[in-house]
C-alpha positions as CSV (number, residue, x, y, z in Angstrom):
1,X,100.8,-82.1,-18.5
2,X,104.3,-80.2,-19.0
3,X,104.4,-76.4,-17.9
4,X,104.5,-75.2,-21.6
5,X,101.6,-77.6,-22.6
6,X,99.3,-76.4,-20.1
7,X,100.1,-72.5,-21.3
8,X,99.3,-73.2,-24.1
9,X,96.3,-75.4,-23.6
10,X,95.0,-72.4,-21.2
11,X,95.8,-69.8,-23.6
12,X,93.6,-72.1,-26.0
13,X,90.7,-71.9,-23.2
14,X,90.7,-68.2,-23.1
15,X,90.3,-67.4,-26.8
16,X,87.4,-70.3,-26.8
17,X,85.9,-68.1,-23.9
18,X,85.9,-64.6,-25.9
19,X,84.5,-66.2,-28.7
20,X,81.1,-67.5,-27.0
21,X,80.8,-63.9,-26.4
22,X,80.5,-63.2,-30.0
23,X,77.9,-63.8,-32.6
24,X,79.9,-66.7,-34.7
25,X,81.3,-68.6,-31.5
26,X,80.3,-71.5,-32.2
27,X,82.1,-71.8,-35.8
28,X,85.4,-69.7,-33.7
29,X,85.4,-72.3,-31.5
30,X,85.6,-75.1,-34.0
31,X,88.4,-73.4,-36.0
32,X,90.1,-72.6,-33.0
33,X,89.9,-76.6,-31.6
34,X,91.2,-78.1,-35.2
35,X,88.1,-78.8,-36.3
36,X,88.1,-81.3,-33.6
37,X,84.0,-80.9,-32.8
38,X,83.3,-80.8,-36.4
39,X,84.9,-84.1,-36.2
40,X,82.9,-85.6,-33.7
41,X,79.3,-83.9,-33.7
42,X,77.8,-81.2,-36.1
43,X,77.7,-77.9,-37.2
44,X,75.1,-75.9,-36.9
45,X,73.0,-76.4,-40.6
46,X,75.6,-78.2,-41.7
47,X,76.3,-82.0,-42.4
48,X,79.5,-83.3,-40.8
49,X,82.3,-84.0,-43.4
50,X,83.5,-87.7,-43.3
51,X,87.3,-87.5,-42.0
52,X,89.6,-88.7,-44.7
53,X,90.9,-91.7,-43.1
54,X,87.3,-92.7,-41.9
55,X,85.5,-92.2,-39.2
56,X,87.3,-91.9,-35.8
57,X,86.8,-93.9,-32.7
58,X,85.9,-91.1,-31.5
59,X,83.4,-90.0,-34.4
60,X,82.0,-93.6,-34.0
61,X,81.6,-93.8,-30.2
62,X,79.8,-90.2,-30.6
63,X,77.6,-91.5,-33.5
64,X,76.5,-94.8,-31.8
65,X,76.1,-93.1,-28.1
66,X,77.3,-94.8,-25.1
67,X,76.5,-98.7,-24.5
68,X,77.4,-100.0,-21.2
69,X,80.0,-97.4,-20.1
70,X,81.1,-97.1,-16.3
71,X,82.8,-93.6,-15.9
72,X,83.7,-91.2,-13.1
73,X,81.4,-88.7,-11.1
74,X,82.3,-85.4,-9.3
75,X,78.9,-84.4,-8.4
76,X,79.1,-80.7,-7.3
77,X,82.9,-80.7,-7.2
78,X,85.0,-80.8,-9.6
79,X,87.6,-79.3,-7.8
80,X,88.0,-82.5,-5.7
81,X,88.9,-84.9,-9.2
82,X,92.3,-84.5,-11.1
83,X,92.9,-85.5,-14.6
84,X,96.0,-87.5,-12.9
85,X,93.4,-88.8,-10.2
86,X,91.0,-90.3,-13.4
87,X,94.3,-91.8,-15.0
88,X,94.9,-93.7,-11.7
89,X,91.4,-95.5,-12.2
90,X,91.5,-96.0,-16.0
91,X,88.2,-93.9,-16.1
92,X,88.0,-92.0,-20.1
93,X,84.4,-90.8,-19.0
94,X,83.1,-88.3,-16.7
95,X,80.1,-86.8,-14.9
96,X,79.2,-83.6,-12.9
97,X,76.1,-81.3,-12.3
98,X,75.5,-78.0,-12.5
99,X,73.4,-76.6,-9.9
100,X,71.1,-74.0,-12.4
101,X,71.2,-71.0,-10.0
102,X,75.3,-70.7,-10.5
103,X,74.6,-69.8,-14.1
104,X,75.7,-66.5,-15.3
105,X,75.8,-64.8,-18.9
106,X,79.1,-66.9,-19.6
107,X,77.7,-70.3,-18.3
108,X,81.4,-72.0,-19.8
109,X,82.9,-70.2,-16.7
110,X,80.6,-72.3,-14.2
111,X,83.0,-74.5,-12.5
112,X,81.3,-77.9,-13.2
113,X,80.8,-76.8,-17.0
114,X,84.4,-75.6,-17.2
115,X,85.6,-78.7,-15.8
116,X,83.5,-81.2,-18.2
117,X,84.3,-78.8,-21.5
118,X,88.1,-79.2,-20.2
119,X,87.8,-83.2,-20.0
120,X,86.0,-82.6,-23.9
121,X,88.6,-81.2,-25.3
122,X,91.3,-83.8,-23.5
123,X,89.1,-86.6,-25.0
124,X,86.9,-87.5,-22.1
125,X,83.4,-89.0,-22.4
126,X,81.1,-86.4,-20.5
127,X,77.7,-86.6,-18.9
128,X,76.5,-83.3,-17.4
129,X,73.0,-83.0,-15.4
130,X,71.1,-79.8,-14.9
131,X,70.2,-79.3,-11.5
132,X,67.3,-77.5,-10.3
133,X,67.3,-76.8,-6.4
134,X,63.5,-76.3,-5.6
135,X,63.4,-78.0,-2.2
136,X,62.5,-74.9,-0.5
137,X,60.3,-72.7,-2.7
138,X,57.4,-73.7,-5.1
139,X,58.5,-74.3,-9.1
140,X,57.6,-72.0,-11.4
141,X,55.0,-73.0,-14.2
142,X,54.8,-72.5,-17.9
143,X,54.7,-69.1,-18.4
144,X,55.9,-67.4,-15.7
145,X,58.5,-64.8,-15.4
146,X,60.0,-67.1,-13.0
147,X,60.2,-70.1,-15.8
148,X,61.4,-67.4,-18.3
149,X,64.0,-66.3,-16.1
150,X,65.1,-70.6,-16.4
151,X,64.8,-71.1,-19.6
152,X,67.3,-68.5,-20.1
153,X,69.9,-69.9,-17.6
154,X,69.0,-73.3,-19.6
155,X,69.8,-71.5,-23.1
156,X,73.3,-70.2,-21.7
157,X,74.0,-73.8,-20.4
158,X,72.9,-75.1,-24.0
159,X,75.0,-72.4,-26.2
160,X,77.9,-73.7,-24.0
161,X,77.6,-76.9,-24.1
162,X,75.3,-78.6,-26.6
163,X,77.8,-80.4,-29.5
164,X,80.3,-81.0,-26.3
165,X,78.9,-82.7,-23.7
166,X,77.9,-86.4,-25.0
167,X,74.8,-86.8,-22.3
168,X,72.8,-83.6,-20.8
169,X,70.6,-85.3,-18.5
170,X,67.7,-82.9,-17.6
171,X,67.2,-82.6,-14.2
172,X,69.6,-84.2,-11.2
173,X,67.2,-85.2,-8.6
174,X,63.9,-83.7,-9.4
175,X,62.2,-85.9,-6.8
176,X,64.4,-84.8,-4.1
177,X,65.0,-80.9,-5.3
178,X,61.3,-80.3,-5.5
179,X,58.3,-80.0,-2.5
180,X,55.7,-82.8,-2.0
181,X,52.9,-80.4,-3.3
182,X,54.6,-79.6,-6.5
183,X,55.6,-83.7,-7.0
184,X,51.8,-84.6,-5.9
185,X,50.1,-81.5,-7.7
186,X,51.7,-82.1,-11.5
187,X,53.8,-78.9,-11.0
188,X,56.8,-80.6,-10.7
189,X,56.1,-82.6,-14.2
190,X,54.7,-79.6,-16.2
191,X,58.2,-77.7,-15.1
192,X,60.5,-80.7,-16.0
193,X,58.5,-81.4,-19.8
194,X,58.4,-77.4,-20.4
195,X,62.3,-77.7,-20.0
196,X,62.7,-80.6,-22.0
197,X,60.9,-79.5,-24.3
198,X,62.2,-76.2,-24.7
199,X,66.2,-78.0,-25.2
200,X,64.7,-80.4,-28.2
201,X,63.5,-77.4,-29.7
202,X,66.4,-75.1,-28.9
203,X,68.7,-78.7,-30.1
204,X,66.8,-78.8,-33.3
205,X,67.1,-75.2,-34.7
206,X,70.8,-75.0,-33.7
207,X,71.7,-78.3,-35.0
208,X,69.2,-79.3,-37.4
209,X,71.3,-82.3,-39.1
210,X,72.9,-84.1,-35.8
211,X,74.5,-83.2,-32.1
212,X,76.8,-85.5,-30.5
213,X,75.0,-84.5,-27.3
214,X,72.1,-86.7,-26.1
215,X,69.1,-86.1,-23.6
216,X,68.2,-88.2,-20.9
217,X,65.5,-87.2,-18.1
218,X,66.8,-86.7,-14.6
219,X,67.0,-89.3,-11.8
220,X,64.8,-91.0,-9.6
221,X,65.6,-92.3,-6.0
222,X,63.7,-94.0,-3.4
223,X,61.8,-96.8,-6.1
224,X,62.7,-99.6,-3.8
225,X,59.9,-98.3,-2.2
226,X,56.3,-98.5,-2.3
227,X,55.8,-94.3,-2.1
228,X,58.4,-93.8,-3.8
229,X,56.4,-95.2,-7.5
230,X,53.8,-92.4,-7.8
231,X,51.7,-91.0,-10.2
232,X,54.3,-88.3,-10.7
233,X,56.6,-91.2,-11.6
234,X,54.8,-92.5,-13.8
235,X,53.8,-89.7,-15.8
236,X,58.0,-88.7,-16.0
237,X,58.5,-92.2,-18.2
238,X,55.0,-91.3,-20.3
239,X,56.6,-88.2,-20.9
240,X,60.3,-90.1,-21.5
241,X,59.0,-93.0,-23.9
242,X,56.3,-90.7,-26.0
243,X,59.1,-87.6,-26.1
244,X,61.3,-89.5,-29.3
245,X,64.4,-86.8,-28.8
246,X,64.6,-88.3,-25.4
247,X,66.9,-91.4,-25.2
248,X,66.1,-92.3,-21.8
249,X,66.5,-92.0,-18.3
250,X,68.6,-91.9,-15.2
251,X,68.3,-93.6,-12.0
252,X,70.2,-92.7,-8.5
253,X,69.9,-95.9,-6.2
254,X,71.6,-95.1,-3.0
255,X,70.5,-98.3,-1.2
256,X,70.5,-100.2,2.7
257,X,71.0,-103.9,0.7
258,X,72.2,-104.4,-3.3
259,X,68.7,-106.3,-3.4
260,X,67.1,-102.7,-3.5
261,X,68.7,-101.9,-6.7
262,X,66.8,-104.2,-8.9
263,X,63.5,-102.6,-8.3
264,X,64.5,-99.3,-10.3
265,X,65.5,-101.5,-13.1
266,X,62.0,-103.3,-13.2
267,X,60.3,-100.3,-12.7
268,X,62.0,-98.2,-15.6
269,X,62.4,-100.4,-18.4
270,X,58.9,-101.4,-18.9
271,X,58.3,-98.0,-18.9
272,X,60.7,-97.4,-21.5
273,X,60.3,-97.7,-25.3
274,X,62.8,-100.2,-27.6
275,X,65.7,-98.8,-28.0
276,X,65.9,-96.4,-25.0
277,X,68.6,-96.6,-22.1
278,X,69.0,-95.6,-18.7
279,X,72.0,-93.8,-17.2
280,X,73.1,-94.5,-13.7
281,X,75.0,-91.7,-12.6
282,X,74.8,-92.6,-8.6
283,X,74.8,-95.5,-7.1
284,X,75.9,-96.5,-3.7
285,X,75.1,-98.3,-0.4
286,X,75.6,-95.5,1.5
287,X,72.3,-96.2,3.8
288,X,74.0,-99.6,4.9
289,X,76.9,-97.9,5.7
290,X,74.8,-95.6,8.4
291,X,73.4,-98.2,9.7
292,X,76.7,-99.3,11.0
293,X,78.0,-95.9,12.2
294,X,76.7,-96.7,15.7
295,X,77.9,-100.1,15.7
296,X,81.0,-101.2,17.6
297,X,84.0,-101.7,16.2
298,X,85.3,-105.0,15.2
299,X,86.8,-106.9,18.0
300,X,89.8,-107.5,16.1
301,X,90.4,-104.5,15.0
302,X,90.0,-103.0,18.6
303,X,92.9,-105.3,19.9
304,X,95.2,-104.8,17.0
305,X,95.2,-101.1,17.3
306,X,94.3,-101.3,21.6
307,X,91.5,-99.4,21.3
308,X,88.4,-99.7,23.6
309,X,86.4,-102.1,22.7
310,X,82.8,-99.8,22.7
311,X,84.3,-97.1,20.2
312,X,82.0,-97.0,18.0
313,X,82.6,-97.0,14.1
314,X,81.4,-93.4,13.7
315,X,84.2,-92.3,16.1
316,X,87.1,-94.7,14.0
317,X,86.2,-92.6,10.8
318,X,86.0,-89.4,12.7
319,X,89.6,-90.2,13.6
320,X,90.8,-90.9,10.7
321,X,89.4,-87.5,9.3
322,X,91.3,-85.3,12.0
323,X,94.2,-87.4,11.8
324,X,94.6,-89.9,8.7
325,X,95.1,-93.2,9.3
326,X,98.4,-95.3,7.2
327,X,96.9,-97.4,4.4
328,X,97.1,-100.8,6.0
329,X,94.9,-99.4,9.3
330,X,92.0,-98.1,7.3
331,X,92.0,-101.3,5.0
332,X,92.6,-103.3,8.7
333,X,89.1,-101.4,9.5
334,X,87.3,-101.8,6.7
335,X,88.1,-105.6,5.9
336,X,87.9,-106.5,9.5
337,X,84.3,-104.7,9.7
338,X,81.6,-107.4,8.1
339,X,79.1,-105.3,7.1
340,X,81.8,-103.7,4.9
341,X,84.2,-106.4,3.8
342,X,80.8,-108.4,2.8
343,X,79.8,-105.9,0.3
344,X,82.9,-104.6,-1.2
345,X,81.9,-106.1,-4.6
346,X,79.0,-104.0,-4.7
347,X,80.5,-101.7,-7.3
348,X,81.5,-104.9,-9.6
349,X,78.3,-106.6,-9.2
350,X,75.5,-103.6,-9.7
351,X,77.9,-102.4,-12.6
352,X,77.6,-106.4,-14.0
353,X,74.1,-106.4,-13.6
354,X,73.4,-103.0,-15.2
355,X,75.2,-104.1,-18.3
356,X,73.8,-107.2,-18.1
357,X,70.2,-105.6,-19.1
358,X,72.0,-104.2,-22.6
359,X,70.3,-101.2,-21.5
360,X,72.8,-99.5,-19.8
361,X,74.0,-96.5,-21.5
362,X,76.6,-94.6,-18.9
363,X,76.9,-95.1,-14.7
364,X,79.7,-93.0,-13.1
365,X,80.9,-93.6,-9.4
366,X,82.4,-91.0,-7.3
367,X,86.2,-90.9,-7.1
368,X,87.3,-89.2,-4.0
369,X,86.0,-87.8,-0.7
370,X,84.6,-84.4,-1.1
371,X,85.3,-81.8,1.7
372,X,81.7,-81.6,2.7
373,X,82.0,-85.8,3.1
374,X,84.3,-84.7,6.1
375,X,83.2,-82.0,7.6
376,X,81.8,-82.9,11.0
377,X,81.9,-86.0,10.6
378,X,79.5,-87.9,13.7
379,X,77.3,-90.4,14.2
380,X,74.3,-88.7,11.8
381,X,76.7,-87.7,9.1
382,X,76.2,-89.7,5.3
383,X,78.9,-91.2,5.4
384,X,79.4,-90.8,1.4
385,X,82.9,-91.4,2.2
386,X,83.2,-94.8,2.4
387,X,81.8,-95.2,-0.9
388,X,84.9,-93.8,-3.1
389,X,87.5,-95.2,-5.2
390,X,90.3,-92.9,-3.4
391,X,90.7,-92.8,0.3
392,X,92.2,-88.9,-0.1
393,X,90.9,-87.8,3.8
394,X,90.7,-90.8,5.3
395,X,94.6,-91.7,4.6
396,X,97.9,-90.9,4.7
397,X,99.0,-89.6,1.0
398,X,102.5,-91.5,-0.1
399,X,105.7,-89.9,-0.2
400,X,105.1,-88.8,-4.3
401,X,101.4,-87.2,-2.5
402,X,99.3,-89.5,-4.4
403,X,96.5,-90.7,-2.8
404,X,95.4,-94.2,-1.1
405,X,93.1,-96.5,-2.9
406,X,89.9,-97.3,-1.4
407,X,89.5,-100.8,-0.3
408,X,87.3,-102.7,-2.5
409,X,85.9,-100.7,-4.9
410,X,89.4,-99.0,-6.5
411,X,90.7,-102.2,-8.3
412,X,87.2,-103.6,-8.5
413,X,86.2,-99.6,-10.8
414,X,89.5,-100.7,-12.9
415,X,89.0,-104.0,-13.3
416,X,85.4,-102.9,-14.7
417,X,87.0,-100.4,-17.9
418,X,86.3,-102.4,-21.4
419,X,88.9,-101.4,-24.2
420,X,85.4,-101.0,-26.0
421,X,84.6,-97.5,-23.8
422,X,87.7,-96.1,-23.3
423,X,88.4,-92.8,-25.3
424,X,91.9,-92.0,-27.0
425,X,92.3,-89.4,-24.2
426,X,95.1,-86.2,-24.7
427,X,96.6,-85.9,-21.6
């Protein structure tokens, strides 16, 4: 974007932030994007008007939801993806989450939000996830001041982005950001349906004839294993099938072996009625990956760069942080490791299979190493950053500073884009 483009695009950001302040925002911001939301979702009380040259692609893709689509995560950080940075990877969709405690009276100004609102109005496909962090204190139940006090962070995320966003999926990890008692008591279930509930109702007064924006319930890890399919589990798909505003669900398989991602397919979809989905906005083999950091490194690797011969691969990467490598070395060390160079269609094939269901709705994959992927790096550290598309801390940047592509999965993610998903994007 030229210099005078992105004034005036910024100066278009600011006027749609005073007027969310305001009691008509909602129709401001419409007249102030061109009618360009009217186009693609709803009014509120109000039918959409057919466009005179028919229905965009856009309109269409919004109308029909998404079928199949593989699009980009930040996570947390959108600070660590560029619009140039999604070009690069042919990516027209994109995910983030909002962690709910970062929500103030202007929840548009909340750095994920802001992020996914800005790749709205540039054309992107976006999938936002409410997180609730409750890891380390009891949630609050139905009725208390404490739920009061969320549901009205959850009504500022809503007037913000409701209409937008194309897939608010409620609740990020809820059987990670939550304590055992509250998963095994029914706490963490009556939170999740109170919420859920209270955004169908709040979805159906504000938009009573149709909203681009469609609701999926939060992700589930650990269902390659036997504790990880609970009654708590089970009772979050009850909810999901019976609940008919709710289109589905979202699973986060983070795996030791690809064969442990088909059990969270099996146990979902039965689960599910006809005609629901599942998202898949993480997925990675980030547990093999740690069970290699200890390893040594590759004899052949060792001799071509003379290094010991013990070094283990923990201490390669670690290097590589502090000081990063030249494109062919880290490729050299990833290619030459087997555990690695074995699996580096992991991306292609998951994404095959998940479409291969006709269930799929959206996954997203992460596209660069985050800062917190690097810092203090050692032999107990995720190593997340082995699973993304760009190698931006691990390598050298080229003389125009664009980053390395990540061995593997980079041309694999591109190679995955179907002209049927991709979004006519304003860049």
């Amino acid at each position: 974007m030229d210099t005078n483009a992105h004034a005036v695009h910024q100066e278009s950001v600011d006027r749609e932030r005073e007027t969310r302040k305001k009691p008509l925002s909602r129709r401001r911001v419409l007249a102030l994007s061109g009618g360009a939301l009217v186009a693609a979702g709803c009014t509120p009380g109000e039918e959409r008007p057919r466009d005179r040259a028919g229905d965009s692609p856009d309109v269409r893709a919004a109308a029909e939801g998404p079928d199949g689509v593989l699009g980009a995560n930040f996570n947390e950080d959108p600070d660590s993806v560029t619009f140039g940075e999604l070009r690069g990877v042919s990516a027209s969709w994109i995910r983030g989450f909002v962690p709910m405690p970062e929500v103030t009276a202007d929840a548009s100004r909340q750095r994920a939000i802001e992020r996914l609102l800005d790749a709205h109005h540039h054309g992107y496909g976006t999938v936002l996830s409410l997180k609730f962090p409750y890891n380390h204190r009891p949630i609050p139940g139905p009725g208390s001041s404490a739920m009061t006090e969320e549901l009205a962070r959850v009504d500022r995320v809503l007037h913000a982005v409701l209409d937008s966003v194309d897939v608010l999926a409620i609740g990020n990890e809820p059987f990670i950001e939550s304590l055992p008692r509250d998963r095994s008591s029914g706490a963490l279930n009556r939170f999740y349906e109170t919420v859920a509930e209270h955004i169908v109702a709040y979805r159906k007064k504000h938009f009573p004839s149709r909203c681009r924006t469609r609701l999926y319930m939060g992700a589930f890890n650990h269902l390659d294993k036997p504790d990880g399919r609970t009654a708590a589990t089970d009772r979050w798909l009850s909810f999901t099938r019976r609940t008919q505003e709710i289109e589905g669900v979202d699973i986060h398989p983070h795996v030791s072996a690809p064969k442990e991602v088909k059990p969270y397919v099996d146990y979902i979809l039965p689960r599910l009625r006809d005609g629901q989905k599942f998202l898949v906005t993480e997925f990675s083999l980030v547990q093999l990956w740690k069970l290699h950091l200890k390893d040594e490194i590759p004899a052949r690797f060792a001799s071509r760069y003379r290094l010991p011969a013990a070094t283990p691969v923990w201490k390669v990467i670690e290097e590589a942080v502090e000081h990063p490598f030249p494109e062919e070395k880290w490729r050299d060390f990833l290619s030459m490791s087997p555990w690695f160079e074995s699996h580096k269609h992991f991306l292609r094939d998951q994404v095959s299979y998940f479409r291969d269901t006709g269930r799929l709705a959206v996954a997203t994959y992460g596209v660069t190493q985050g800062a917190a992927m690097t810092r203090e790096f050692g032999p107990d550290k995720q190593p997340w950053l082995l699973n993304s598309l760009y190698a931006n801390r691990t390598v050298e940047r080229s003389d125009d500073g664009s980053p390395a592509h990540n061995y593997g999965f980079f041309d694999d993610f591109r190679a995955l884009q179907r002209s049927q998903d991709r979004r006519p994007l304003r860049n």
